[in-house]
N, C-alpha and C positions, 0 to 999 in steps of 0.2 A: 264464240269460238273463232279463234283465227283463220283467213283459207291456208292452204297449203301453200307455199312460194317454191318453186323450181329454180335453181340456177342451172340445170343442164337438161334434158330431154328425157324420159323415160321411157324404156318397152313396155307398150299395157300389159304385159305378162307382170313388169315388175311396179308397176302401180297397183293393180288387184290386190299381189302380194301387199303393198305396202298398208295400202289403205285395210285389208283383214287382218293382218295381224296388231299393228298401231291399235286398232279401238278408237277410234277420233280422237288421236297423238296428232294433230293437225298443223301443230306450230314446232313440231319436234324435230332436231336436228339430221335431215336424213342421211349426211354425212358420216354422223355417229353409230348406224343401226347395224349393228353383228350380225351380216344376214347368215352366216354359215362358220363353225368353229370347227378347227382340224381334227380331222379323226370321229367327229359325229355327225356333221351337217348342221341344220335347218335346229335354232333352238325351240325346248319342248313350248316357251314362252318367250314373247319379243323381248329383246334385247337390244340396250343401248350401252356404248361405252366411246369415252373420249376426255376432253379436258374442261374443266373449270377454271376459271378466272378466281386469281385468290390474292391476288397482287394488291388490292384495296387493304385486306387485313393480315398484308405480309410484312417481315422487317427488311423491305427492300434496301435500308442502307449497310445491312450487313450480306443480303442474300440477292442483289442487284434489283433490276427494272421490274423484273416478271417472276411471277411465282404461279404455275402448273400443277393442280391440284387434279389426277387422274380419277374420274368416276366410273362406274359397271351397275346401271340398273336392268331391275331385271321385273316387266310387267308385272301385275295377277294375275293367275292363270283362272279366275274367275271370271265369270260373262261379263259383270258389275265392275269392270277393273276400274276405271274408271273413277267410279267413287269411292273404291278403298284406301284406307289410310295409304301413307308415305311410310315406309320402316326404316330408317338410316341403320346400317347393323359398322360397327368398329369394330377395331382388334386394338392391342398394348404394345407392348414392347418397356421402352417406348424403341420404335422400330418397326415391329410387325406389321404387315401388309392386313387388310381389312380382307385381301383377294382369298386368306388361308379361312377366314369366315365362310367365305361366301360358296368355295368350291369341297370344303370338308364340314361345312355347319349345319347353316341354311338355305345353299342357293338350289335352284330349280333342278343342276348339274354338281356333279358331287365325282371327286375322283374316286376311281374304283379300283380293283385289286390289283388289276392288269396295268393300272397306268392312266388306262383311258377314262373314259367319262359316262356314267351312268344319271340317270333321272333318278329324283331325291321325291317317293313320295309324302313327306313330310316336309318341303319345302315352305320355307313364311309363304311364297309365293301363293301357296293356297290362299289366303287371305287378306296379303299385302300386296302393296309394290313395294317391294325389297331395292334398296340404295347400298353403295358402298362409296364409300372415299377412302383413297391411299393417301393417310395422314402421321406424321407430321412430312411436310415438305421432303422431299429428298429419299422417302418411303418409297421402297413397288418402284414405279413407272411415275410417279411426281417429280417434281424437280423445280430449279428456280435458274437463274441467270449466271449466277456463280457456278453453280453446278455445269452448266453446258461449256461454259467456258474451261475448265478444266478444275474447277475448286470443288466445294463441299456446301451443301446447305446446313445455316447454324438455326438452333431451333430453342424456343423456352416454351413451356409450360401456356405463359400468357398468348404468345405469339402462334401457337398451334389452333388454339380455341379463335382468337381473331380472323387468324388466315382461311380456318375452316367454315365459319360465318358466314365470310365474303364468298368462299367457294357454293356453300348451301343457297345465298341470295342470286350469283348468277344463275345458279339449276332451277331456281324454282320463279326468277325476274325472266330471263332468256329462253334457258334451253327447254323448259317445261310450262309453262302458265296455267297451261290447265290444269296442274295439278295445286298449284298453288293455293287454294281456300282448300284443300283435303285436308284431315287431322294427318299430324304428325310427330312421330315418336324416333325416340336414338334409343340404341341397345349396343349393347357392345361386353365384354369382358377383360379381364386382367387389369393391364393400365390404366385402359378407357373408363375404368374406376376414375381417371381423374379428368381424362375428356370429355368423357358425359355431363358430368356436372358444371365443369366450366364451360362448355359448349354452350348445355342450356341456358346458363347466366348471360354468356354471353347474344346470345341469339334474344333471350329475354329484354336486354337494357337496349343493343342495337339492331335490331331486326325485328321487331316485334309484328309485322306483315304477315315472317311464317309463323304457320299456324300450330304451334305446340303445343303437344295435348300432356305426353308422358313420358318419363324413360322407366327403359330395366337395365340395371346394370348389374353384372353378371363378374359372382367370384371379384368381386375388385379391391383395388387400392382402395385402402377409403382413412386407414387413419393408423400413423406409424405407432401411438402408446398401446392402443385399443388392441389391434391387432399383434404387436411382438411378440407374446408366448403363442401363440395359434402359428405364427411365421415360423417360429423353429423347430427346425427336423427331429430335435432330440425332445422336444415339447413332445410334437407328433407322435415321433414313435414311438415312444412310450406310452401312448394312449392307442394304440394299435397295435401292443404285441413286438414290436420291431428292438427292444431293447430290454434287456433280464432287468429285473426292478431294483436289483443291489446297484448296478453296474448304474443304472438312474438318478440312485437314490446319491451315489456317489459324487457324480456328476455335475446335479441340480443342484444340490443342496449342499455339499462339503468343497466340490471345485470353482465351482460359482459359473460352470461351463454353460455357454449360449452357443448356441448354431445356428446364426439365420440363415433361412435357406436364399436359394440366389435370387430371389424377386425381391426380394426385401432390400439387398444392395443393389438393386441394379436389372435385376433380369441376364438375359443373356445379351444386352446391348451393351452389360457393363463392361468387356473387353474393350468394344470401340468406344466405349467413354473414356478408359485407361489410356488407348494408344493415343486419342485424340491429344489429351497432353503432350506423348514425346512429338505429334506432330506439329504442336505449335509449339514448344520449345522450338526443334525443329525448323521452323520458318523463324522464328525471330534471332534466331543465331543464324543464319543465313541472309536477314535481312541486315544483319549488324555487319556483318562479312562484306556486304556490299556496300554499305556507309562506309567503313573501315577503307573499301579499296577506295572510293570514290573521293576520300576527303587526303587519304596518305599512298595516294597510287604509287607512284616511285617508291616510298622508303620501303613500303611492305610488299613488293611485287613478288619475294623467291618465297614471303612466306605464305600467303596468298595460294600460289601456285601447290604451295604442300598443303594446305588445307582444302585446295581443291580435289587433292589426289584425294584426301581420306575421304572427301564427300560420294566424291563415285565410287570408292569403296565401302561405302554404307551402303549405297543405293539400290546392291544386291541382298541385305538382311535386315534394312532400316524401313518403318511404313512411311511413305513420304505420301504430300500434301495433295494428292493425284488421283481421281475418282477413278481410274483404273487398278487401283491396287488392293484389293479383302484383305481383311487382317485375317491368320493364318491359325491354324487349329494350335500350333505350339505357339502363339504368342495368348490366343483366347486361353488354354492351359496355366499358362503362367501368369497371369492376372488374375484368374479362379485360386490357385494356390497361393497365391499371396494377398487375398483378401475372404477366401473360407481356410472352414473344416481344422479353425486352430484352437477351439475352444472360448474363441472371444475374449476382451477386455480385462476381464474381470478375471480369467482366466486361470486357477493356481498351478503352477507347470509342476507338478511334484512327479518323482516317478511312477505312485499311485493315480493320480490322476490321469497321465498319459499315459499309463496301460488302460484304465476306463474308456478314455477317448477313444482308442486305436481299436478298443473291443465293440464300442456302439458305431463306428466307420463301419467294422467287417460283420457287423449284424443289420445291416441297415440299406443296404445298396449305396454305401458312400453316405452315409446321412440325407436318402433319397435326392439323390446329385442328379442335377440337370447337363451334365456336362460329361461326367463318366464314362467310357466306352465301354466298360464292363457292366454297364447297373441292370441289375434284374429285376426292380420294380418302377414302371412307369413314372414318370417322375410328375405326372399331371392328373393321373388315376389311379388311385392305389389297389383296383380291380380291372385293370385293363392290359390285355398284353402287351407286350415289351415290344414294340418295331417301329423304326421311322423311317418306311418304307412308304408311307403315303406322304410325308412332307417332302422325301426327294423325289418321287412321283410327280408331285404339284412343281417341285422347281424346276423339272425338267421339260415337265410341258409348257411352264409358265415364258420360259429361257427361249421357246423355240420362236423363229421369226415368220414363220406362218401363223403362230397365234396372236404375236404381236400385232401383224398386219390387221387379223382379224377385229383385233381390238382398239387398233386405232391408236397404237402408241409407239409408232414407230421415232418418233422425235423424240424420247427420252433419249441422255445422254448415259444412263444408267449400262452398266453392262451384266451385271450382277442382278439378283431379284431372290426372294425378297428383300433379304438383308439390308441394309445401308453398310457398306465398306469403312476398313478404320479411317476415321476421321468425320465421319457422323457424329453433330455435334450437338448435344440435347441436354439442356440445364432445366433440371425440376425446380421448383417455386413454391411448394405446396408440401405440410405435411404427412406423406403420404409416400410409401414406396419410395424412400428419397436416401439414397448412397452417400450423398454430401450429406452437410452439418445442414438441417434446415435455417433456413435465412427466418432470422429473430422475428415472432408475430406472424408469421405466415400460418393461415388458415390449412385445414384440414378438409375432407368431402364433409365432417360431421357441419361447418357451418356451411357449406355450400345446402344441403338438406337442406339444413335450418330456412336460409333464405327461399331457398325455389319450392319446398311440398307445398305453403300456399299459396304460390301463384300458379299450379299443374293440377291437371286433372289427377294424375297420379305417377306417385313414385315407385319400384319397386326395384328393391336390390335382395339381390337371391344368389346363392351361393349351394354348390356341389356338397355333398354332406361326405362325400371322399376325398376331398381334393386334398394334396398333400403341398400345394402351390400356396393355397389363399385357402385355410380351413375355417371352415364357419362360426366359429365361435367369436371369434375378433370381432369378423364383418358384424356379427350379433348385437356385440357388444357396444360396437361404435355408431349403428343404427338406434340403438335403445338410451345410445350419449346425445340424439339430436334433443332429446329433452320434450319430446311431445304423450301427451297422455294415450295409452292405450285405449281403444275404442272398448266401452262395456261389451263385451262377449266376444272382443276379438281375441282374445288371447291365446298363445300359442296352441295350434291345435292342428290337424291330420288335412291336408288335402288328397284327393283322389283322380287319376285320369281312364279311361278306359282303354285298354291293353287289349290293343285288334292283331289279329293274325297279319305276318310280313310273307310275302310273296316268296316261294324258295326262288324265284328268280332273283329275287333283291339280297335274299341272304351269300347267296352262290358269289354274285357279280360286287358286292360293300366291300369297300377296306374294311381292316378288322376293326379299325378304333372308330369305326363309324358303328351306332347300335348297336356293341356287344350283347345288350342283355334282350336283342328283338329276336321274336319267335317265332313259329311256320304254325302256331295255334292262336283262338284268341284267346283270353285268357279273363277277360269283363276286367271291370275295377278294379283298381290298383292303388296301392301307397303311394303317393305322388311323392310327400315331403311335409314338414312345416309351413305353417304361416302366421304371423303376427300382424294385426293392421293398428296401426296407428293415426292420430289424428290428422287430417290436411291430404290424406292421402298415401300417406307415407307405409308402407309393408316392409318387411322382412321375410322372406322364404328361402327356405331350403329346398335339394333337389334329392331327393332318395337315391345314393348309388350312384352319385353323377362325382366324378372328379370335374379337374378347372374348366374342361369347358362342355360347359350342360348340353348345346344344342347336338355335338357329335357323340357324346355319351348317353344321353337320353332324348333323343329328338321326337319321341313320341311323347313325350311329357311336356318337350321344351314349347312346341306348338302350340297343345292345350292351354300351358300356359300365358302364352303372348295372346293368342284368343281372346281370353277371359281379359289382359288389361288392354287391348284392341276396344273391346266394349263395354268395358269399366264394369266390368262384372266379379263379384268375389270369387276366387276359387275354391270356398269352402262356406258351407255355413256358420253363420255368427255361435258362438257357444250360448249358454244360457246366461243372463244375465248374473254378473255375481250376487247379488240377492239372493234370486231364485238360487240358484247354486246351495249358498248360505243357509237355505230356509228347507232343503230337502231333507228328508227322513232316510235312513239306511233301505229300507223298504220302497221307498219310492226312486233315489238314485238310480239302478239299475236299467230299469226300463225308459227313464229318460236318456241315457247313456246309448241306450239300445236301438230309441227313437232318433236321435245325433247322427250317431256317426249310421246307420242305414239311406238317411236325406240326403249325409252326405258324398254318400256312392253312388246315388243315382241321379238325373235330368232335377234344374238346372247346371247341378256343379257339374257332370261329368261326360 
């Protein structure tokens, strides 16, 4: 274990402190340590937050010298913290802040209804030390060299999974060592369907020091054929009641109407993908402008002068190339409309058709529109109330500069948070969630699988069985396309967790979209969801009731289950062998069935 190194003096007041709460954190950045967050104090568990080095596996020839890769761990509040696994938890986008995990998911602290911050008794921290990185580059409080200077960090696919490596290698080379031989697992949701697995690839071929045991990945990208009818809202909601079966039948099958919902092109990053083009047109006609004066100064100086006028009069309704400036609810508007909700490609515009269309719109909450200012059904939980009153909660507090300080990220040049601003510049590579044309031969998650279930302890991707984002069937589907044999008696079948009574302090003080379905009773064993296991490691599970993201919609479930692939434990008993199965009499089934699923509600699964 390393000693402690001081570069400045300490009050033994604040060494006691440091050394109780650390846990022989010994070689740990004291620099980085959150001693106190605005509005609550003293966290429930030690806290660290500050920067990583990412600049090794960054494209510094587009993104300059340095690339700042923002982290926020947060101890186990376990006596044993020490030797609990590492949990990296992500977020998608591609865009999103990993910080909207951490403070409405999983973390120790969870925004609460008022704005402020409530303790999360279902935190990983129970049983992890919980990791966050604001990825890709230019995310959150991240940034690169271009970025400070006044530009935009550019990002791909390959170059996020590298940059993230070198960030994971300094945390666990530098700023942590002792943790370093601890098992280690990534979890994440949405996009991070396609960080996770490139992540792990990538940590696999060059880093192979850290110690990776598993991921879960959660609701994700994972494969654009496999997944397209489960993508589309008029799929969905016809399979929810959400659309009259003529008007369906119309639709699918005589119009040839598709409607992928907005993850499927893009997510909500896809406006700044859109503007990102006018702003490199943008700059290269601006760059042409100044070759032009520079090589025909005299001939072209009055006209020059007029096209400088029309420049500054862009300047006030044009997105220009300037990390000060968000792209605007009516330009995100106008690139939603002119790339959904028109019936797709294929499309037959008959008059008949476009009254179907227009009828499955106003039956539908917009075709479960992530973007709508009127939608009345959640657009990430198709049983969850309607508010996004705890996401501008979290940007508000996030925004504020006494939390900044707190956290130690005062040097982003970022002014904005989460978002990345128009001109956030992110090219996919991978079949998967991919807006553009996929680039010829590009791989999907289903070969990433392939290669990484046998060299991991285990794999699991698990999906919300209400998500109206990423519904489960695709994800199913593209899991069961890795091509691995089903394990004898794994086959899909009932897992269980046990449903404890919530504190009415907790229910009183929770935002809403946090545990909707948690109760003031306990309630014993519970439907958890599906599970399939397959060979190498590899699972499929569903989450009962859980829209896209399982840890804030079922976080009593989500626990139990990171638990169980924390210790490589099944969360369900094996079925009977198909033989046996095979071999049973009408008479004897029953009570085998009886004997099943009762094991399976009780100690060890539950």
């Amino acid at each position: 274990m390393q000693k402690m190194k001081f570069s400045y003096l300490l009050s033994s007041a604040m060494i006691l402190y440091i050394c109780f709460c650390t846990r022989a954190i010994y070689a740990a950045p004291l620099k980085d340590l959150v001693e106190s967050l605005p509005d609550y104090g003293p966290p429930p568990t030690t806290m660290f937050s500050g920067y990583l080095d990412a600049t090794p596996g960054c494209d510094t020839a587009t993104n300059g010298a340095y690339c700042r890769v923002h982290y926020w761990m947060a101890l186990s509040s376990a006596e044993n913290a020490m030797d609990k696994p590492v949990v990296l938890w992500l977020n998608g986008g591609p865009g999103s802040s990993a910080i909207l995990g951490l403070v409405q998911e999983v973390g120790p602290l969870l925004i609460n209804a008022e704005g402020g911050l409530h303790e999360n008794p279902y935190a990983w921290t129970n049983i992890a030390n919980l990791l966050i990185i604001e990825a890709p580059i230019g995310v959150g409080f991240s940034y690169c060299e271009t970025q400070a200077k006044g530009g935009l960090c550019q990002n791909t696919d390959k170059f996020t999974a590298s940059a993230s490596r070198a960030a994971l290698q300094d945390f666990f080379t530098n700023k942590f060592p002792e943790l370093a031989d601890n098992d280690f697992f990534i979890t994440g949701e949405s996009y991070a369907g396609v960080y996770i697995p490139t992540l792990a690839k990538e940590l696999l071929d060059h880093a192979p020091e850290i110690n990776l045991k598993g991921l879960a990945v959660g609701d994700p990208c994972t494969d654009n054929t496999a997944q397209q009818d489960s993508m589309d809202t008029l799929w969905y909601g016809h399979k929810y009641g959400l659309v009259d079966e003529d008007v369906y039948d119309q639709l699918w099958n005589k119009c040839q109407a598709r409607v992928p919902n907005l993850m499927t092109v893009g997510g909500k990053h896809l406006a700044a993908h859109k503007l990102n083009g006018e702003i490199k047109l943008e700059t290269d006609r601006r760059r042409n402008l100044e070759a032009t004066a520079e090589h025909h100064h005299h001939h072209h100086k009055h006209h020059l002068r007029l096209d400088a006028a029309l420049l500054q009069q862009q300047e006030s309704t044009s997105p220009k190339h300037h990390h000060h400036v968000p792209f605007t609810t009516h330009q995100f508007q106008t690139v939603l409309k002119n790339n959904l909700f028109k019936g797709g490609p294929r499309f037959t515009d008959t008059p008949e058709c476009r009254i179907a269309l227009r009828k499955f719109l106003m039956s539908s909450s917009k075709g479960l529109s992530q973007s709508w200012k009127d939608l009345y059904i959640d657009d990430y939980s198709l049983f969850a109330p309607v508010t996004s009153k705890q996401d501008e909660d979290m940007t508000a507090y996030m925004t504020r500069h006494d939390v900044r300080v707190a956290l130690h990220v005062t040097d982003t040049p970022l002014q904005d948070w989460p978002y990345p601003e128009a001109g956030f510049d992110y090219t996919k590579e991978y079949d998967a969630c991919n807006w553009d044309e996929v680039p010829k031969g590009a791989p999907s998650m289903i070969d990433f699988y392939r290669e990484l279930a046998p060299r991991l302890q285990s794999i699991w991707v698990y999906n919300g069985d209400t998500d109206p984002c990423v519904s489960y069937e695709g994800t199913r589907l593209a899991i069961k396309q890795v091509g691995f044999d089903e394990v004898d008696g794994g086959s899909y079948r009932p897992w269980f967790y046990n449903h404890t009574a919530s504190s009415i302090e907790l229910l009183v003080e929770k935002a809403p979209l946090f545990g909707p379905g948690l109760l003031a009773v306990d309630v014993g064993p519970q439907f958890g969801g599906e599970v399939i296991n397959y060979e190498h490691g590899l699972a499929f599970v569903t989450v009962h009731g859980s829209g896209h993201m399982v840890p804030q919609f079922r976080p009593m479930a989500a626990l139990h289950m990171l638990d169980k692939l924390l210790n490589n434990k099944d969360l369900s008993p094996l079925l009977p062998k198909n033989e046996t199965l095979m071999n049973l009499n009408d008479d004897m089934f029953p009570a085998v069935m009886d004997a099943w699923t009762e094991a399976a509600m009780r100690a060890p699964y539950v």
